[in-house]
C-alpha positions in Angstrom: 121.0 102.7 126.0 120.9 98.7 125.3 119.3 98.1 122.1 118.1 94.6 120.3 117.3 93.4 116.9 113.9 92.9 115.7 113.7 90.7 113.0 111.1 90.9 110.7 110.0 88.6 107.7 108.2 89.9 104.4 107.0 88.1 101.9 109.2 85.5 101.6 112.1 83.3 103.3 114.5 85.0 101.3 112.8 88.7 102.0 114.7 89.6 104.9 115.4 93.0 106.8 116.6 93.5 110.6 116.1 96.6 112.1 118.2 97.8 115.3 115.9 99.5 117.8 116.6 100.8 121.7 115.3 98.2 124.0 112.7 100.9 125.3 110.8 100.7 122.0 110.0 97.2 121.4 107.1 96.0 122.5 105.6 93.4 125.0 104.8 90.9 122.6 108.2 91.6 121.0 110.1 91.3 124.4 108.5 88.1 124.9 108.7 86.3 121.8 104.3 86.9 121.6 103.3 85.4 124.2 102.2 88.5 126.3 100.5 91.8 125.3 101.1 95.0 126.2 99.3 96.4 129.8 98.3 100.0 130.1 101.3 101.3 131.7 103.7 98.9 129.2 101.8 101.1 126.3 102.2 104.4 128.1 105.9 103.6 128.9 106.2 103.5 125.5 104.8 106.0 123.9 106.6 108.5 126.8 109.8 106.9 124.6 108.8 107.0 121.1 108.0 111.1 121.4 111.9 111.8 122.5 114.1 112.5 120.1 111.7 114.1 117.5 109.5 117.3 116.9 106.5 115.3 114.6 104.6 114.1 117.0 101.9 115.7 119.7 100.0 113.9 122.5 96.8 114.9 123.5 93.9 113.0 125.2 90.6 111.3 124.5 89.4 111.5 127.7 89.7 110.0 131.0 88.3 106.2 131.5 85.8 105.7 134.6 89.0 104.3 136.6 90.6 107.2 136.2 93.4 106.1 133.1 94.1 108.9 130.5 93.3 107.6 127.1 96.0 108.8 125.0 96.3 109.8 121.2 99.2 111.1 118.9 99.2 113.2 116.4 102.0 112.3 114.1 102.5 115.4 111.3 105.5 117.5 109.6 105.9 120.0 110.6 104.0 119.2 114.3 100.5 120.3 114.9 98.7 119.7 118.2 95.0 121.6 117.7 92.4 120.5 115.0 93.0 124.2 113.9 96.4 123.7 113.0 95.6 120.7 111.6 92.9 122.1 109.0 95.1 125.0 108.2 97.9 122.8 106.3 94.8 121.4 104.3 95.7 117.8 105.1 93.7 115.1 105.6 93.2 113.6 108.5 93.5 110.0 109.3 92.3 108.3 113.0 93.5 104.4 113.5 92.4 103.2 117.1 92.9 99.8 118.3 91.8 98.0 121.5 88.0 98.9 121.5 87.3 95.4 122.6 90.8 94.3 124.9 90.7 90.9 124.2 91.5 92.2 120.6 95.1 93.3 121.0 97.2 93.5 118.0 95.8 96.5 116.7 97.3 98.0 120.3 100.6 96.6 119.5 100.4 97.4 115.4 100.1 100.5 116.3 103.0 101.2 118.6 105.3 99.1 116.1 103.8 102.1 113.6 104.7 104.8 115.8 108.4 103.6 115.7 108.7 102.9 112.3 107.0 106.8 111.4 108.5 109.0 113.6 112.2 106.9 113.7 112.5 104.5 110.8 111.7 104.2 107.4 108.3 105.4 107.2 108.7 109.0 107.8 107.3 110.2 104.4 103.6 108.4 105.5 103.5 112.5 107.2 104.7 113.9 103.3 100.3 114.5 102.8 98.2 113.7 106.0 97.9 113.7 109.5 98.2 111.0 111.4 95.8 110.4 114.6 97.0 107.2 116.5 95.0 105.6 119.5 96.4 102.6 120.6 94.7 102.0 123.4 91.3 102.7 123.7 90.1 100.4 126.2 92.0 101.4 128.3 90.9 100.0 132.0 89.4 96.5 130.6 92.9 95.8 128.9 94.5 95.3 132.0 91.6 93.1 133.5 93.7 89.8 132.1 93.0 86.4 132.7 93.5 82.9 130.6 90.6 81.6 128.4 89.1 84.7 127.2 89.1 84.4 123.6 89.5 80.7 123.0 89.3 81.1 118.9 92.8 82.8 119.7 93.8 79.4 121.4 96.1 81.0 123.7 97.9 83.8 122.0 98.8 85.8 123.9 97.8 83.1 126.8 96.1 86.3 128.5 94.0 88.6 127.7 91.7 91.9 128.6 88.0 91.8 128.9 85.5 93.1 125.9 83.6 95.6 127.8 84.5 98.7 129.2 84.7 99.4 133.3 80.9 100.6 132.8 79.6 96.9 131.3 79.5 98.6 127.9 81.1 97.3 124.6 82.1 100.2 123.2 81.5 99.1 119.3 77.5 99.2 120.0 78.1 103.2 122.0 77.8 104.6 118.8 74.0 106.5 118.4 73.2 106.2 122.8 76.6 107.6 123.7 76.5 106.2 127.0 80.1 105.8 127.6 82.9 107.9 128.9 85.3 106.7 126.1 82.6 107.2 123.4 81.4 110.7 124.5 85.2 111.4 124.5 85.7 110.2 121.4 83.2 112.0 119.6 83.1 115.5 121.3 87.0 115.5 121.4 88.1 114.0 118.4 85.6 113.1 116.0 84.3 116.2 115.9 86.7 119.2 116.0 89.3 117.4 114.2 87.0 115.6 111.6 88.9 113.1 110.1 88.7 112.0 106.5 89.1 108.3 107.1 88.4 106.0 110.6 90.0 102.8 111.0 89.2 100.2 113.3 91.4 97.7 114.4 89.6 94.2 115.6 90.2 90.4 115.9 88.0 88.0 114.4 85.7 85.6 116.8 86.1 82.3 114.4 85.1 81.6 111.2 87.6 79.5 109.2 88.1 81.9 106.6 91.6 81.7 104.4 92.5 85.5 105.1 94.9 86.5 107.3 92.8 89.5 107.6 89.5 90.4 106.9 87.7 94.0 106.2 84.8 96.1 105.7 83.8 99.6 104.5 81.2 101.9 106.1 77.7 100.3 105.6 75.0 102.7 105.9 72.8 103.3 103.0 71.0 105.9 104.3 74.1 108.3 103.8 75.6 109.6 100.6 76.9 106.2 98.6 80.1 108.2 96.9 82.5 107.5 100.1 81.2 103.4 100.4 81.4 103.5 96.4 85.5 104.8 97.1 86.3 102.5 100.3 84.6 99.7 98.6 86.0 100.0 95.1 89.1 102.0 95.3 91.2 101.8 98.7 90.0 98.5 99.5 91.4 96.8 96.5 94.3 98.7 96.2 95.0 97.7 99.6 94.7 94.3 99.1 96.9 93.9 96.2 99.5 95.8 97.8 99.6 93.9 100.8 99.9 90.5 99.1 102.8 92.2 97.2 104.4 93.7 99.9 104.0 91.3 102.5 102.8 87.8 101.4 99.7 88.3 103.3 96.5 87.8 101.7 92.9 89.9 102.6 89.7 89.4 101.9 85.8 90.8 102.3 84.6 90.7 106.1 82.2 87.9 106.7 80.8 84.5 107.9 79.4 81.5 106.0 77.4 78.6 108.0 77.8 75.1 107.5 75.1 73.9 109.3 72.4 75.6 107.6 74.6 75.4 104.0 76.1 72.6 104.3 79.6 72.0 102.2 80.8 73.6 100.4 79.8 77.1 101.2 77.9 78.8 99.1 77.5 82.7 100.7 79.1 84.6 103.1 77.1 87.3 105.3 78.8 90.4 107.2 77.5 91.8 109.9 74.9 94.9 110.2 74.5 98.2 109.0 73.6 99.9 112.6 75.2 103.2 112.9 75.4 102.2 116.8 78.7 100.6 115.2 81.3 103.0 114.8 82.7 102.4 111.8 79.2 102.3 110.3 78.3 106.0 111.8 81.1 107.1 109.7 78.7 106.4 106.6 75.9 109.1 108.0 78.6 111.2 108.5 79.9 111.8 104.6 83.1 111.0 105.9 85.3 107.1 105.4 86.1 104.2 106.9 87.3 101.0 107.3 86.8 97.7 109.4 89.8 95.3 110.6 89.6 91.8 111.6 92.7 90.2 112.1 91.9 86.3 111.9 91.8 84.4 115.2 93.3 81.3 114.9 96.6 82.6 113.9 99.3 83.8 116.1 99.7 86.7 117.8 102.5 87.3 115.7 100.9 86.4 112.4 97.7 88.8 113.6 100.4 91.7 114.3 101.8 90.9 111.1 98.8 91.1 108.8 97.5 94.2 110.8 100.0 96.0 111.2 100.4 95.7 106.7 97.2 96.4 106.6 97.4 99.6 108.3 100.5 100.2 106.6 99.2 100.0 103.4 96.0 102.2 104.0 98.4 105.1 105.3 100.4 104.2 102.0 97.2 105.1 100.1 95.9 107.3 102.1 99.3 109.7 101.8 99.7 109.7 98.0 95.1 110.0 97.7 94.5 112.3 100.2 93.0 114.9 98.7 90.9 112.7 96.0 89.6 111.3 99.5 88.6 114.9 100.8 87.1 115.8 97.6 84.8 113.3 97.9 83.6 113.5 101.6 83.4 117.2 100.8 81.3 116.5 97.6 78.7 113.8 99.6 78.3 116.5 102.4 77.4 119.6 99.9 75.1 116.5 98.1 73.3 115.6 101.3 72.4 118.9 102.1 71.9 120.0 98.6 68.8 116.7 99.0 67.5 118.6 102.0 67.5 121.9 100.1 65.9 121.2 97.1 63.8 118.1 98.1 63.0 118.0 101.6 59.5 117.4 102.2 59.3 114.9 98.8 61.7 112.2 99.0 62.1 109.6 100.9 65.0 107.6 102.4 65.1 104.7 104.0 65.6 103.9 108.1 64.9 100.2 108.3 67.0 97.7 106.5 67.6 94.0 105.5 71.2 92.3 104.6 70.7 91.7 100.9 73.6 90.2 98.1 76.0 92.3 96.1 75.2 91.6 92.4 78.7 90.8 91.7 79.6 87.4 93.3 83.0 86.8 94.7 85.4 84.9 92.3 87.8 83.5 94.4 86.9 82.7 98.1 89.7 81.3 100.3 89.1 79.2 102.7 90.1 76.4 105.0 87.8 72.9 103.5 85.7 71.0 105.7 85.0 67.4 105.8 81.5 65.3 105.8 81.2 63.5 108.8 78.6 61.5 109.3 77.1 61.0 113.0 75.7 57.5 114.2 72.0 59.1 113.9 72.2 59.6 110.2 72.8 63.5 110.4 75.7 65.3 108.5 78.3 67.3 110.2 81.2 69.3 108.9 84.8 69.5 110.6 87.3 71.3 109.0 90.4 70.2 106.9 93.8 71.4 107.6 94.5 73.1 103.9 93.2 76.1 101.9 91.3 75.7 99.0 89.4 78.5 96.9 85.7 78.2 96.4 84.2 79.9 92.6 81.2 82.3 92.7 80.6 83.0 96.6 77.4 85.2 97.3 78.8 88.3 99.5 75.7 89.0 101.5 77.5 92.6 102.5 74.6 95.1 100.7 71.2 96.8 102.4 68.2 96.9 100.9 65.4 99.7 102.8 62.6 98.0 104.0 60.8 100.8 105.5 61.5 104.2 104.2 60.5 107.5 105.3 60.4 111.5 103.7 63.1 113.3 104.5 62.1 116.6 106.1 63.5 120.7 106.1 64.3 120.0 109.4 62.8 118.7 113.1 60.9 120.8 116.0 61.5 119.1 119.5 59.6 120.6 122.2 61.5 122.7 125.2 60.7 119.8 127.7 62.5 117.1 125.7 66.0 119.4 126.2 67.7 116.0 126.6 67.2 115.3 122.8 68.2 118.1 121.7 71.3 118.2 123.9 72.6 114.5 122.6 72.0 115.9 119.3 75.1 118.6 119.8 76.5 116.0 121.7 77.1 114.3 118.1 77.9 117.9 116.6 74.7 118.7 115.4 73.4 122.2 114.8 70.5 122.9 117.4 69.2 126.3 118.0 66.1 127.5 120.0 63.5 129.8 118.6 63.9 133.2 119.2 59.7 134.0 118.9 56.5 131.6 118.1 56.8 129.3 114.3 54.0 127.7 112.3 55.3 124.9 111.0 53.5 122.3 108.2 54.8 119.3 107.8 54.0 115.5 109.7 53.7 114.0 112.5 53.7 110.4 113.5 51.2 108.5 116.1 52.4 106.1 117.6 49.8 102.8 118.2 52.2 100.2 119.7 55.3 99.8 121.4 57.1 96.7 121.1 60.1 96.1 123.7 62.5 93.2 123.5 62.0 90.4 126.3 66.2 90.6 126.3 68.4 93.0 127.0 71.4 94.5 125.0 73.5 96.6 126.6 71.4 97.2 129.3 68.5 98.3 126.8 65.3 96.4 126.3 65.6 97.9 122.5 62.4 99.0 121.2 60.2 99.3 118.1 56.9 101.9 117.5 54.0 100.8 114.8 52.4 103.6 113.8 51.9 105.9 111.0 52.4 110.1 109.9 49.9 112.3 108.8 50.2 115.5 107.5 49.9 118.3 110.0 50.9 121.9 110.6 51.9 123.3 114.4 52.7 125.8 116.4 55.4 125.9 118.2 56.9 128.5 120.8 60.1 130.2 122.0 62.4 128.3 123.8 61.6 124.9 122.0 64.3 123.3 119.8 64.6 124.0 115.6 66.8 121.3 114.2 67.2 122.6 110.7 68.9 119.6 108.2 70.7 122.3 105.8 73.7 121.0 108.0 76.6 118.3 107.5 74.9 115.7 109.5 71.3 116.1 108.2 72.1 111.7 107.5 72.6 110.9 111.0 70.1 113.5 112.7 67.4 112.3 110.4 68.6 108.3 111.4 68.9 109.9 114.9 65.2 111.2 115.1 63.0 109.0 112.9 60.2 107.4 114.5 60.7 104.0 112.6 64.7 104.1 112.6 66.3 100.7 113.6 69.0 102.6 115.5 67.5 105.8 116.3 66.9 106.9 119.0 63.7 105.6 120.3 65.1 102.3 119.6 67.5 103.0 122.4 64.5 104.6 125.0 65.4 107.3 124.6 61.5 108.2 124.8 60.0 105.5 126.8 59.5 107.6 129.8 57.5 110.1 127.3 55.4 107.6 126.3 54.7 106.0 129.6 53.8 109.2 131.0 51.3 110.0 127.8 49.6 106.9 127.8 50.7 105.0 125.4 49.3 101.8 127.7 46.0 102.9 127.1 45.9 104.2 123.5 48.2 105.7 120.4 50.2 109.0 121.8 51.5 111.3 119.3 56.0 111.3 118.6 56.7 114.4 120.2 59.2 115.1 117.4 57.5 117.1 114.5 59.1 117.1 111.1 58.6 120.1 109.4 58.5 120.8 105.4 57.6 124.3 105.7 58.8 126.9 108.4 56.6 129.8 108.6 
């Protein structure tokens, strides 16, 4: 078998190390000095390789894309498991890295396979000492191969061609998280998420253009309606450590997710903002779940080489982490999941928590901000612009707009009644692994209910939802409600995300993705309030 070189450079022009691999295991970009990325077929020519010659790895799928491509994952563990049953039984924690959820974003697909080389045939073997390794290279599958020039032009031609962001349904599959609507997201959460339940999500992504001076960029779980002990870890543990190490290890520095705005700033910046706290985001829903994870943005306007670089040490590094702080990791999801149901146990019915939210600052500035300078420039009509310079500089005490503060907040309940004839709710709860039963006999039930006296419905769509909004306002109230209809009863693992889920006032919940309109249309609402069908209950009787 021929086999070539790969050269790789760390840290330094005198850090040096040449590994020999069979030409079958390097990679596209490898093969063609990074100016091509890897199709569907190059990635599943290559993983068919990287599983001979060893007994620690597993392939199962995710499911099957709309254009009928397998969407593949391994399971990398010593000794070899292949079931989440297995995999719980050696008391391991689990770790999920996916790349390619938008295909323009590519070298999270190719730092993966370079990981799957190094693990289960070079020097990285002992990253399966501690955990379980859940690789998905390729998650987008049918949009990667839809290439063509020009589509990310922050990238500036490398690779010179790329996928497309949305899936073959018109869906970008990083705003799929809460409506589900797509195959690979329905896949991803009936067939992975939930049976194997993995300790820590990582999401592999590319910038779209801020000039920051990070080679990679990266952000915890936001959602502060779940239990703050795994953001409190990702935030002020494994993201720190990581960074250090990588710098170390690599010569590649990281820094906190975000974009600052000249134009409404000016020079030099002053605050940098990251993006929202919506659950519909993946990595976000990770929050509601008690479990970890972690955002990746490689930076855009470096190579595709220098993007493969910094993500693949990034990921490295996480795994590095992740294998000797397992357990510490488990211990804490487990102790935020016995919390949040503990909150429903002893105070549902009298606290609140919030389901509307607005981007506030951390308290704690950031020190040292790297990034490119920018020049004044100013036009022939007086006004100021900024272009930017060619160095790096480091701005002092930079606001880090990356916290939530609630702006509406509502009581978290016992539980949830949903009538029989709303089935469909009830069935996309289970559909996120959520405990729905129906009632065996007729309950009384006290609790509230919420009337609804507007609807407001964006004059845009997104993703093919006109997203909507309900003014309104609970009362208290006590029901009767018969067999057959739904109990939803929030003693359970996800009581953060059903309660997100179902709340009449949620910005992500399900009415905000209309999920209810035809409900409300039929009952009225055009001519007067109509009652949420959904009745939270404090009492069951």
């Amino acid at each position: 078998m021929k086999k070539l070189f790969v050269l790789l450079l760390l840290t330094s022009a005198v850090s040096v190390s040449a590994q020999e691999w069979p030409e079958a295991l390097i990679t596209k970009p490898e093969k063609t000095t990074y100016r091509e990325t890897s199709s569907y077929q190059d990635v599943m020519d290559f993983i068919a390789e990287v599983k001979k010659g060893t007994d620690k790895v597993a392939q199962i799928s995710l499911g099957t894309s709309l254009e009928g491509k397998d969407i593949p994952v391994l399971v990398l563990a010593n000794p070899r498991v292949s079931i989440p049953e297995e995999a719980k039984a050696t008391g391991k924690p689990i770790i999920y890295v996916q790349g390619n959820i938008h295909s323009g974003e590519v070298e999270g697909k190719e730092a993966v396979q370079i990981l799957l080389r190094e693990i289960l045939h070079g020097d990285k073997g002992h990253l399966l000492d501690n955990q379980i390794i859940l690789f998905v290279p390729i998650y987008n599958t049918d949009s990667n191969d839809k290439m063509e020039e020009g589509r990310r032009p922050s990238q500036e031609g490398s690779p010179f061609r790329t996928g497309i962001r949305a899936n073959s349904q018109g869906w970008d599959l990083n705003r799929d998280g809460i409506k589900m609507e797509s195959l690979e997201t329905n896949g991803l959460i009936q067939n992975i998420i939930v049976p194997w339940d993995p300790a820590l999500f990582v999401d592999l992504h590319t910038t779209n253009g801020t000039w920051h001076g990070y080679s990679l960029t990266w952000a915890p779980s936001y959602h502060y309606a779940g239990e703050k002990a795994p953001y409190d870890y990702t935030w002020n543990k494994i993201l720190p450590e990581v960074t250090q190490k990588v710098e170390e290890n690599y010569g590649v520095y990281l820094g906190p997710y975000g974009y600052y705005f000249t134009r409404r700033e000016g020079w030099p910046a002053k605050s940098i903002y990251t993006y929202n706290h919506h659950p519909r985001y993946l990595v976000n829903q990770f929050g509601l779940r008690n479990r970890m994870a972690i955002l990746s943005e490689a930076f855009a306007h470096e190579r595709l080489y220098q993007r493969i670089t910094s993500t693949h040490a990034f990921v490295t590094e996480i795994l590095e982490f992740t294998n000797q702080n397992g357990k510490e990791i488990m211990a804490i999801n487990t102790q935020a999941e016995a919390d949040a149901i503990a909150l429903v146990d002893e105070q549902g019915g009298k606290v609140k928590k919030g389901v509307r939210f607005q981007m506030t600052a951390l308290d704690k500035p950031i020190e040292k901000y790297r990034t490119y300078d920018h020049r004044a420039v100013k036009r022939e009509d007086g006004s100021v612009t900024y272009l930017r310079a060619p160095n790096i500089i480091e701005l002092p005490n930079i606001v880090n707009y990356s916290a939530f503060t609630a702006t509406v907040e509502s009581t978290l309940p016992k539980g949830y009644i949903i009538p029989a004839e709303l089935e469909n709710i009830a069935k996309h709860l289970e559909k996120h692994g959520a405990k729905v039963t129906k009632l065996t006999k007729n309950v009384r039930v006290t609790g509230e209910e919420f009337t609804v006296s507007k609807i407001t419905r964006a004059r845009r769509a997104f993703e093919k939802h006109y997203m909507v909004t309900v003014d309104g306002e609970f009362t208290p109230a006590s029901n009767r409600f018969k067999k057959g209809d739904f109990l939803v009863n929030l003693s359970q693992p996800l009581v953060n995300l059903i309660f997100y889920m179902l709340e009449p006032q949620s910005d992500d919940g399900l009415i905000t993705w209309n999920f209810f309109d035809e409900y409300f249309e039929k009952n009225g609402i055009a001519d007067g309030p109509v009652k949420y069908p959904i009745f939270k209950y404090f009492e069951l009787k």
